[in-house]
C-alpha positions in Angstrom: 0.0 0.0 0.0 1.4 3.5 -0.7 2.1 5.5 1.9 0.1 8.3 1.4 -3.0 6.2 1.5 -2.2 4.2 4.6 -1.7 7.8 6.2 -5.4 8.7 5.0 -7.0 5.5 6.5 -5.0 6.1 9.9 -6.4 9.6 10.1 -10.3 8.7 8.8 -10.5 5.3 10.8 -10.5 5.8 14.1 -13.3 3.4 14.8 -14.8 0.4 13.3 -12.3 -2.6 12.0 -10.9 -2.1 9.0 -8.4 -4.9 7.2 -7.0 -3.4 3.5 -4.6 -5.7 1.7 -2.6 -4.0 -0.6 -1.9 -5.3 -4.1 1.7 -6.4 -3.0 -0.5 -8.8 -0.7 0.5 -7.0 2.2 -2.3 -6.5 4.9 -3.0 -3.4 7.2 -5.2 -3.1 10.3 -7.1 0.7 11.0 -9.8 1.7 13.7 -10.1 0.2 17.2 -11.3 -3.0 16.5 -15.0 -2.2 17.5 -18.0 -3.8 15.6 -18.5 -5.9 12.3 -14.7 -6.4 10.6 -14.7 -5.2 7.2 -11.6 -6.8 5.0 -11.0 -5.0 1.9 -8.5 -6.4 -1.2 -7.5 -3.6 -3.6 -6.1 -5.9 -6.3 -4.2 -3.3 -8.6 -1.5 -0.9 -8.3 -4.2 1.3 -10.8 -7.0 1.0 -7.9 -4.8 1.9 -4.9 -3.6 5.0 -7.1 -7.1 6.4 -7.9 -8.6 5.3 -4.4 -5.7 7.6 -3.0 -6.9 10.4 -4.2 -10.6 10.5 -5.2 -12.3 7.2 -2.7 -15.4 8.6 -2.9 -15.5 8.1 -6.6 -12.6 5.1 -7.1 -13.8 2.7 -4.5 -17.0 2.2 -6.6 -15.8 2.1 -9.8 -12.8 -0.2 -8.6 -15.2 -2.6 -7.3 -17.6 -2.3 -10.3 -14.3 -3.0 -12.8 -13.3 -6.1 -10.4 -10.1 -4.5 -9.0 -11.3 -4.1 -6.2 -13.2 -6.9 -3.8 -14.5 -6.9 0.0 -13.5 -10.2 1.5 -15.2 -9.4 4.5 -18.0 -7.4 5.4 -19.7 -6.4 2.1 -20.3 -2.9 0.4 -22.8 -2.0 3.6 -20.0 -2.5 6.3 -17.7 -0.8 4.1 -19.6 1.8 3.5 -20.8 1.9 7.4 -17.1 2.6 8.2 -16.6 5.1 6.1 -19.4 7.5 7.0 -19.1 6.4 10.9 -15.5 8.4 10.8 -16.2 10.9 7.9 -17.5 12.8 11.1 -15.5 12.3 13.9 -12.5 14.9 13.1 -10.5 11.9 11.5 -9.0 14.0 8.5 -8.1 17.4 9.0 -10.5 20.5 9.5 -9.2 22.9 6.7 -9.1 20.0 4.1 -12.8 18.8 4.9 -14.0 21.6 4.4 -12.2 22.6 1.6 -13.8 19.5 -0.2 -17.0 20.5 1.0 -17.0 24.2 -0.4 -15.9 23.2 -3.9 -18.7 20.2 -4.1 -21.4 22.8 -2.9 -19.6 25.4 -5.3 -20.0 23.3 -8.5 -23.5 21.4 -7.5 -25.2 24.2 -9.6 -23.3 23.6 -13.0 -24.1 19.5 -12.6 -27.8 20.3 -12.4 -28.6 22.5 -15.4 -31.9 20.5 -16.1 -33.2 21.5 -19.2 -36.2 19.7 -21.2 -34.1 17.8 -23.5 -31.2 17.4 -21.0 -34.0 15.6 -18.1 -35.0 13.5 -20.8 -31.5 11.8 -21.7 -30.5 11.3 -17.6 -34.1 9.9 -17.2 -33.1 7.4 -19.9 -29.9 6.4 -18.2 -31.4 4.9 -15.6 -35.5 4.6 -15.9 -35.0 3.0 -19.4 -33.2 -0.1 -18.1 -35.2 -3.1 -18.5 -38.3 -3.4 -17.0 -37.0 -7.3 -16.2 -34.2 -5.8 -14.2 -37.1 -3.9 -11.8 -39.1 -6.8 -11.8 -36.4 -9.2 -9.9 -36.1 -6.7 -7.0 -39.3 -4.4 -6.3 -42.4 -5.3 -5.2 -45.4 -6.6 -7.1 -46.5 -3.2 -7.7 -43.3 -2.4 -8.8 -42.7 0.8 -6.1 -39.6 2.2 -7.2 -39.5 4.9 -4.2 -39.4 4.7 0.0 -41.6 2.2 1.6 -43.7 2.8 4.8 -43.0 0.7 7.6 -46.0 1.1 10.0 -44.7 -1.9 11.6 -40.9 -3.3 11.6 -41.8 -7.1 10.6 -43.7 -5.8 7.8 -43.2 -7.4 4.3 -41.6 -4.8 1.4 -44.9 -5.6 -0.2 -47.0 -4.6 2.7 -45.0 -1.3 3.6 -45.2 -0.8 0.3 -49.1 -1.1 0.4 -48.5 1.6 3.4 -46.6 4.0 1.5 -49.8 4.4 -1.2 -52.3 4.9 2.1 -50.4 7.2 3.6 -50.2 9.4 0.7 -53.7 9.2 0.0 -54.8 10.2 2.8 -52.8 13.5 2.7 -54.1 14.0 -0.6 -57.8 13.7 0.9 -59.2 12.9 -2.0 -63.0 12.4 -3.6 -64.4 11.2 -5.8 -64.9 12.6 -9.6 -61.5 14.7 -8.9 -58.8 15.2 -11.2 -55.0 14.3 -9.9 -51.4 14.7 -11.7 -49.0 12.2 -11.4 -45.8 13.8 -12.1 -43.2 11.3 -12.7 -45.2 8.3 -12.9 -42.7 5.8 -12.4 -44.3 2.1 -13.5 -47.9 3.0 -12.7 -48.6 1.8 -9.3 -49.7 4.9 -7.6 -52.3 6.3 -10.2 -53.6 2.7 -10.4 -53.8 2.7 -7.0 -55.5 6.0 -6.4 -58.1 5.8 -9.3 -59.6 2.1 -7.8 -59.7 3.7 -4.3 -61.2 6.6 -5.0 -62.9 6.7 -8.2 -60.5 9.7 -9.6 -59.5 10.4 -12.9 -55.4 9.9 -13.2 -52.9 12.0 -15.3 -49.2 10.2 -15.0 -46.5 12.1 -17.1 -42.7 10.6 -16.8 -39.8 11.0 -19.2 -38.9 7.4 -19.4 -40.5 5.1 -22.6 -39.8 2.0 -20.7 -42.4 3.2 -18.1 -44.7 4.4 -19.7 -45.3 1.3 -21.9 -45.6 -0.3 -18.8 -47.7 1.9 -17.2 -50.3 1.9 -19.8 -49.9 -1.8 -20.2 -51.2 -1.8 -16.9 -53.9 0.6 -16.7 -55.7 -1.4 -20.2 -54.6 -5.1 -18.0 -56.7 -3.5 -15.2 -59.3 -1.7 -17.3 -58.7 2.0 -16.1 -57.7 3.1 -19.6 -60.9 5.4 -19.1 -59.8 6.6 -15.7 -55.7 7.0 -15.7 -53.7 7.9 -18.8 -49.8 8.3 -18.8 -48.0 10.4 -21.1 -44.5 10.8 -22.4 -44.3 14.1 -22.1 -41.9 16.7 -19.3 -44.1 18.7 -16.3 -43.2 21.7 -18.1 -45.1 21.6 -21.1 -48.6 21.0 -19.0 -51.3 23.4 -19.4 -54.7 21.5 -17.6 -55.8 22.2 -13.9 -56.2 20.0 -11.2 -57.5 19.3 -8.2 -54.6 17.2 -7.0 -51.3 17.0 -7.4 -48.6 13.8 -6.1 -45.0 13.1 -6.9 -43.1 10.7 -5.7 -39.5 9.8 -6.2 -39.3 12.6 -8.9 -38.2 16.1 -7.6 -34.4 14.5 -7.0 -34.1 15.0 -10.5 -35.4 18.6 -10.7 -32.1 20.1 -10.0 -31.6 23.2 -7.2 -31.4 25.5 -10.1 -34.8 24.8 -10.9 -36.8 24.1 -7.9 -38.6 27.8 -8.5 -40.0 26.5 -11.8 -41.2 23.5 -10.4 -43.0 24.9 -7.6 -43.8 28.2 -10.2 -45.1 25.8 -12.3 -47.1 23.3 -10.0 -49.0 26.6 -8.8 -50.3 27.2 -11.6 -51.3 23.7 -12.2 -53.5 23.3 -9.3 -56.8 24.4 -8.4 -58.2 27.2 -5.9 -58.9 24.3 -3.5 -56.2 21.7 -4.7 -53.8 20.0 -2.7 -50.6 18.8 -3.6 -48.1 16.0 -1.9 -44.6 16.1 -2.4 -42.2 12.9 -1.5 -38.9 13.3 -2.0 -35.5 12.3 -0.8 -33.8 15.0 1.5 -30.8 16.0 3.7 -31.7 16.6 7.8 -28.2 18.5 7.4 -26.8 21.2 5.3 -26.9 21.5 1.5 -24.3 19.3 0.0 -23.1 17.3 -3.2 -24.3 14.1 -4.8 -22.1 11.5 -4.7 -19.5 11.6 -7.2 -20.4 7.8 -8.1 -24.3 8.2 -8.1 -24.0 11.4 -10.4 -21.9 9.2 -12.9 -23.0 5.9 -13.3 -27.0 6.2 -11.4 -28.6 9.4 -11.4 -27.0 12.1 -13.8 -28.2 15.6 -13.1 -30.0 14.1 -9.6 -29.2 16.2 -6.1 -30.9 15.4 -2.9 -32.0 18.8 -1.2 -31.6 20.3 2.4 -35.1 21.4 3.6 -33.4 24.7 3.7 -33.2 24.9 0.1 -37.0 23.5 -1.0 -38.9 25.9 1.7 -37.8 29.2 0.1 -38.8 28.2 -3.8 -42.4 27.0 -2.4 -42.9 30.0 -0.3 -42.1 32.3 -3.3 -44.4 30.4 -5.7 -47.1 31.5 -3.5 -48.0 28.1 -2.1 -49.0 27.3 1.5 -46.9 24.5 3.3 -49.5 22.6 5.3 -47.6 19.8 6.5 -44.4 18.6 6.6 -43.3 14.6 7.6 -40.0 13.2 8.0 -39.6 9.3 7.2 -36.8 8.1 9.3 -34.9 5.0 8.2 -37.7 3.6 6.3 -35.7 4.0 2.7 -32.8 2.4 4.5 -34.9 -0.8 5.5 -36.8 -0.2 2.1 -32.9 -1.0 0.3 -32.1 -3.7 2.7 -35.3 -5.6 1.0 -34.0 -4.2 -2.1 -30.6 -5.5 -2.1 -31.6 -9.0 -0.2 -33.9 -9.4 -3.3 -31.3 -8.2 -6.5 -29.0 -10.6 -4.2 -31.5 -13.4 -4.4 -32.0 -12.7 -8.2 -28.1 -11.7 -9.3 -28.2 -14.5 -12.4 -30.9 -13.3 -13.6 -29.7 -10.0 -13.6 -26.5 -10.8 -15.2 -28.4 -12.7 -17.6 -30.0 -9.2 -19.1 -26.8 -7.7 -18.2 -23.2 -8.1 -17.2 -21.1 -8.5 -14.0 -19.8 -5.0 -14.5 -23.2 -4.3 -14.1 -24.2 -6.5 -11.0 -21.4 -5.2 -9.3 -22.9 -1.6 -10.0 -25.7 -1.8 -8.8 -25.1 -3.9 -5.7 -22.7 -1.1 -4.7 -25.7 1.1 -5.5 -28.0 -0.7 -3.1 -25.6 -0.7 0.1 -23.9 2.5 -0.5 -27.4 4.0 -0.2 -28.8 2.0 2.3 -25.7 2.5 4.0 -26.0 6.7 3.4 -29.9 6.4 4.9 -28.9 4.8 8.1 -25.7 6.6 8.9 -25.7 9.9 7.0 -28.0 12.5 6.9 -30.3 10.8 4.3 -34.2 11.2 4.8 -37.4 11.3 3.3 -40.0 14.8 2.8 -43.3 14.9 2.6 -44.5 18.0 1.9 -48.4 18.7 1.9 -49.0 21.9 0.1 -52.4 24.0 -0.8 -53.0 27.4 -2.1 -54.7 28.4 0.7 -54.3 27.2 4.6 -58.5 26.4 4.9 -58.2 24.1 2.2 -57.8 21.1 4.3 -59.1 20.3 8.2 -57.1 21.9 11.2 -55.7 18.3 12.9 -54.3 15.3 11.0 -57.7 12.9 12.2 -58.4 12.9 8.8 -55.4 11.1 7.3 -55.7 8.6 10.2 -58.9 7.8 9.4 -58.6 7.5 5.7 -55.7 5.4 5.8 -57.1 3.0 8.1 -60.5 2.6 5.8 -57.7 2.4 2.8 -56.2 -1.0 4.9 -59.5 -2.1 5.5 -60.0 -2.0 1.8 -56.6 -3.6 0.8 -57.5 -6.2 3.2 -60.3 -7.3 1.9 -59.2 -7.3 -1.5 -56.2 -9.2 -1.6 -56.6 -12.4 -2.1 -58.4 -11.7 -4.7 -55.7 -9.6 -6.4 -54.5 -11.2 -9.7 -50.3 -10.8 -9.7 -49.5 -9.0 -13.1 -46.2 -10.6 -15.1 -44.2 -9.0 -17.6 -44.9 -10.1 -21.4 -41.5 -9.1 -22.6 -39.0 -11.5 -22.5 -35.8 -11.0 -20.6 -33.4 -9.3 -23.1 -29.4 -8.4 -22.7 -28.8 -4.9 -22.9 -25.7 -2.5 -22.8 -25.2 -0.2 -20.2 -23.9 3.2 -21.1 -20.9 4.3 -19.2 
């Protein structure tokens, strides 16, 4: 191991155990010895070189390329490690937050998220296979944080949840209009036009969704009732009386968080009410990860609340209820990764290894980032005026409890939808 890179690991590990063997074979120790051991082979002189001095960025991609494996551990204790002694005053002061100021600096010019621009990152990752989704989601296919009302729920039942609870922030009747923007496969239109007898918009960018989506909505007969489109938030025109999105405002970009909010205004009716869910930072603004801009989600950023509040207070909108999901997208990737895990020769099947190793460093590095970083979930309710909705939160109780009732009693009788499309290999832009 070079020197300069065993000087970095005895400075950042000061807890945890940590074994690295070097590509010489050599093996060193770093942290106290406390918890889970975590043995780490960087198998190239090439690796330990570009580990040195970018990790954040190196580790991944060494690991994806196969010059890089973790003997002991996995990607989650690795990565458990890592942010466990990002924090404790392990490197230097000055240099931290040197690397911090340049990341926030830049953030802007990684996130200029034009029409056409949205459209190609959406395609990067939303376009893979539908097969690939299909071996680790749910049935629904719920490609966004679970809901764990209970801890020994299934992913399919928290996932069940997640659809009541938004609902019932929504409060919604029946005969109303509601936008889906970014529709993802379907599920949650579906969902809300059976329960509610609502009329369904769903736009997303990604083609591989929306034939699914509208696969799905003829398969269950609610072609009349939800309708997806191809087509980018901004070029809407129509009113409604409710707005969701969930999963999609990560890709909006901080530079255009006042057109979003701009534009949903003007998008929802006198008395609408709109629910936001999106990934957020309980700490200050700061980068994406150099990995998951590159090889996941191009153009994406995960906000501060700081940063959100201010763009919806100058659109004119009324915040009328904010929620913060603790650790349920970290036990929501656990199921996740357990399942690609379960699945990986199938995946490699429409794939690669390159790939598999991708995206199970995806999986833990971000389940990993929810339960020891600063990772969390929003839920913003939001009217355009603050008597649109009831004073106390009985109602959403109550509507989500009628909502399980509901799901209860329908689901045996639920008929489990399968892909017609075969399994197909596909290659991955890098």
């Amino acid at each position: 191991m070079n020197i300069l890179l065993k000087r970095v690991l005895d400075r950042l590990v000061r807890t945890g155990s940590l074994k690295v063997t070097g590509p010489k074979g050599t093996t060193f120790i770093f942290g106290d010895g406390s918890g889970e051991p975590v043995h780490m082979h960087i198998k190239t002189r090439h690796a330990e070189r570009a580990i040195t001095f970018d990790p954040m960025l190196a580790v991944p991609e060494s690991y994806m390329d196969g010059e890089l494996d973790i003997l002991e551990g996995g990607v989650l204790g690795l990565m458990r490690i890592a942010f466990q002694n990002m924090g404790s005053g392990g490197i230097d002061a000055t240099w931290s937050k040197a690397i911090e100021g340049l990341r926030h600096a830049f953030r802007r010019l990684q996130q200029i998220n034009t029409a056409a621009r949205s459209r190609r990152n959406v395609q990067r990752h939303y376009d893979l296979s539908g097969e690939l989704y299909r071996l680790f989601l749910d049935e629904d296919m719920q490609y966004s944080c679970a809901y764990f009302e209970q801890p020994d729920m299934t992913l399919d039942e928290a996932q069940a949840a997640k659809k009541r609870h938004i609902a019932a922030k929504l409060r919604l009747k029946a005969g109303q209009t509601v936008l889906d923007i970014g529709s993802g496969w379907g599920g949650l239109g579906l969902y809300l036009a059976k329960a509610f007898d609502v009329d369904v918009q769903g736009v997303t960018l990604s083609t591989e969704q929306h034939g699914v989506a509208t696969d799905r909505a003829h398969a269950q007969g609610l072609e009349n009732h939800v309708h997806f489109e191809l087509k980018d938030y901004r070029e809407l025109n129509e009113r409604f009386d409710r707005i969701v999105s969930v999963g999609m405002f990560e890709h909006v970009g901080v530079n255009h968080y006042r057109t979003f909010f701009d534009k949903a205004a003007t998008l929802l009716k006198p008395d609408g009410v709109m629910l936001l869910h999106t990934i957020g930072r309980s700490g200050v603004p700061w980068a994406t990860s150099a990995f998951i801009r590159k090889y996941i989600f191009p153009g994406g950023y995960i906000p501060a609340m700081s940063e959100v509040l201010p763009a919806i207070e100058k659109s004119g909108l009324v915040v009328t209820d904010v929620e913060i999901l603790r650790l349920h997208y970290a036990d929501t990737l656990k199921h996740w990764g357990q399942r690609f895990a379960a699945n990986r020769d199938k995946a490699k099947a429409i794939y690669d290894e390159r790939f598999c190793r991708m995206w199970e460093f995806y999986l833990a590095a971000s389940e990993a980032a929810f339960r020891w970083q600063d990772l969390v979930i929003f839920q913003f309710q939001i009217t355009k005026k603050n008597d649109t909705l009831p004073m106390t939160r009985d109602y959403m109780a109550k509507c989500e409890k009628a909502l399980e009732l509901r799901d209860m009693g329908r689901r045996e009788a639920a008929p489990v939808e399968k892909s017609a499309k075969p399994a197909r290999r596909r290659k991955v832009a890098e």
